[in-house]
C-alpha positions, 0 to 999 in steps of 0.5 A: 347385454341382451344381444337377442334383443339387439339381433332381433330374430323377426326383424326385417333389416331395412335402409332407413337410418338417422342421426341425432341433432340438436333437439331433434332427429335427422331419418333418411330412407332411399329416397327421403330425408328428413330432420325433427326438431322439437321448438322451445314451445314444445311443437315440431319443426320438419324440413323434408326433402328427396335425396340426391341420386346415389353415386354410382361408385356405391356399386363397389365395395370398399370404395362405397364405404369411403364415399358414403362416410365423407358424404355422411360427414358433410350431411351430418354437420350440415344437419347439426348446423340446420337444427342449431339454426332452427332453434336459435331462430324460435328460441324467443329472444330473438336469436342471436347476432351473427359474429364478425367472421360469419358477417364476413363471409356473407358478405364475400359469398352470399348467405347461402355461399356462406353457409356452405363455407362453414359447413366444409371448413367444419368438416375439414376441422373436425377430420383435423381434430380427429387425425390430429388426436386419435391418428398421429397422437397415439403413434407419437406418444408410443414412441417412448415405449421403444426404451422398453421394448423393440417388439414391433408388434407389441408398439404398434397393439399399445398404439391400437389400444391407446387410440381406442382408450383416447376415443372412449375417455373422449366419449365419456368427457364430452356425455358429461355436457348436457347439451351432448346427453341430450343428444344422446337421447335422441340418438337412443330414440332413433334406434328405438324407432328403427326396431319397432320399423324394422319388426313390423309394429305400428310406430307409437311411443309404447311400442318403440319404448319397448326396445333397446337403444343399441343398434348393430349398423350404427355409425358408432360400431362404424367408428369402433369397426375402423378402430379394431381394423386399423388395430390388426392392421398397423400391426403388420406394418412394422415400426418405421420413423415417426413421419413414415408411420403417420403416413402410412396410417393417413393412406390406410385410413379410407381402406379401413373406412371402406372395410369397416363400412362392409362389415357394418352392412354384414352385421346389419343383415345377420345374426350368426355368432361371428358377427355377433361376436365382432360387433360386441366391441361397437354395442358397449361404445353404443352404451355410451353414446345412447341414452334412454329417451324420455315419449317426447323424444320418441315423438320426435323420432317417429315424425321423422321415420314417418316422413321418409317412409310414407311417399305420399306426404308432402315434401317440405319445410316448416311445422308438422304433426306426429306423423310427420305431415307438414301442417299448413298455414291456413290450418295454423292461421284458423285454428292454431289452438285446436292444433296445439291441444291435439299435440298435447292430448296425443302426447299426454295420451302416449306418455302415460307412466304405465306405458314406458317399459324400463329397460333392465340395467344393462341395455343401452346403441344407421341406415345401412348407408348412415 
């Protein structure tokens, strides 16, 4: 790993950020966000729109980093629900039947009510999962080790390392599915996009191929922040009763957040060997949740940080170019041929084999409020 090439000496930190979804790319600047989704027929489908107004409790450290990491959580599962929603609906067959429960709820609440039910109860599913597998899992299973050995220091640094075994086995079983690779993808081709931006260069599929998929303010070194931290942390604590412990764990957990969320915004904007040093651990688990993006999913990408970054597109919904413009529907409706076979040309023109540079073996891994 080339960490000169990931703390890019040139490079400008900027505030824009994504997130990969499903066949597509959520960017997000200050003021704008967007998601790309790329349709089975191979066009580009963009939703983009402005930003609520930043919470005022993003002026405090430590309790921005809580904030901003449940509102990322609510965003990024509305954002993966939005793009699997556009997919099911232009997939050609005709979609896909609503299930009983979702017809339920939306005749209890309304469609939009219903959707908002099922964004928070996948969110309050996935924090279940979560706490469930890697917070009280852990704690409970070290539990057995006290036959060995009373050291409390020693249990609770087995309890650190198994969380942090458990998270990348996890990673791994799930990279396994091609759906999630393919997510991964897309992961890899927003930070590709993020240093050609960050290092001034004109945003094409050549340029951005250029670059490594590892980025130092991703969420992923985020979650590896808040696994080191809570480490060193819980080690202080001693070795209470099992219910003590995944108490005391549950309490810490929105410190951690605010403290992991710090040293993120720190690694963001310096390049000293500390910080170097301390984002290491995140970069290798970025190995696994990037991967290399083939020129249409850089396409994607770039329509994306287009739409954010350039204030004088139009806000919107529907298909767009590869420069994020939203196309509108007289230009569809009169010439959809001519649009068509200008993506095509643009694509085959950026995608010829000469101009993806490969990366070497070993490269591979938001907004500094992703």
């Amino acid at each position: 790993m080339d960490l000169k090439k990931i703390f890019l000496k040139d490079a400008c930190p900027t505030k824009t950020g994504g997130q990969a979804v499903m066949e597509g790319i959520m960017m997000k600047s200050e003021t704008r966000s967007a998601v790309v989704v790329r349709l089975p027929d191979g066009s580009l489908y963009m939703k983009n729109e402005t930003l609520p107004p930043v919470s005022p409790w993003s002026k405090y450290p430590i309790i921005r980093g809580v904030v901003i990491f449940v509102a990322s959580m609510v965003q990024g599962v509305k954002t993966l629900m939005y793009s699997a929603d556009v997919l099911e609906k232009y997939d050609g067959d005709g979609g896909v039947e609503s299930d009983r429960f979702t017809l339920w709820l939306e005749a209890k609440f309304g469609k939009k009510g219903a959707w908002n039910v099922m964004i928070y109860l996948s969110v309050i599913l996935a924090i279940a999962f979560t706490v469930g597998i890697f917070i009280i899992g852990p704690t409970a299973a070290v539990s057995w080790l006290k036959i060995f050995t009373h050291n409390e220091i020693v249990l609770n640094l087995a309890e650190g390392v198994l969380r942090i075994v458990l998270f990348v086995l996890y990673v791994l079983l799930i990279s396994r599915m091609e759906e999630i690779h393919r997510v991964f993808e897309y992961h890899g081709a927003e930070h590709k996009c993020i240093h050609c931006l960050e290092n001034g260069e004109e945003l094409t599929v050549e340029n951005c191929q250029k670059y490594y998929t590892l980025h130092p303010r991703c969420g992923t070194s985020f979650l590896m922040f808040v696994m080191v931290i809570s480490l060193v942390l819980f080690s202080l604590l001693g070795w209470p009763n099992l219910l003590w412990r995944i108490l005391s764990r549950l309490l810490l957990i929105p410190f951690i957040a605010g403290l992991s969320y710090e040293l993120l915004r720190w690694a963001g904007r310096s390049d000293g060997w500390l910080v170097k040093t301390l984002s290491l651990p995140g970069l290798y688990l970025q190995k696994l949740t990037t991967a290399e993006p083939n020129g249409k999913q850089l396409e994607v990408a770039i329509a994306a940080i287009k739409a954010v970054t350039d204030e004088t597109l139009p806000l919107g919904e529907g298909p767009c170019d590869l420069n994020g413009r939203l196309i509108k529907k007289e230009e569809l409706n009169d010439n959809p041929q001519e649009i068509e076979t200008e993506l095509e040309t643009e694509t085959e023109t950026e995608l010829e084999p000469e101009t993806e540079t490969e990366l070497e073996p070993e490269t591979e891994l938001e907004k500094e409020e992703q």
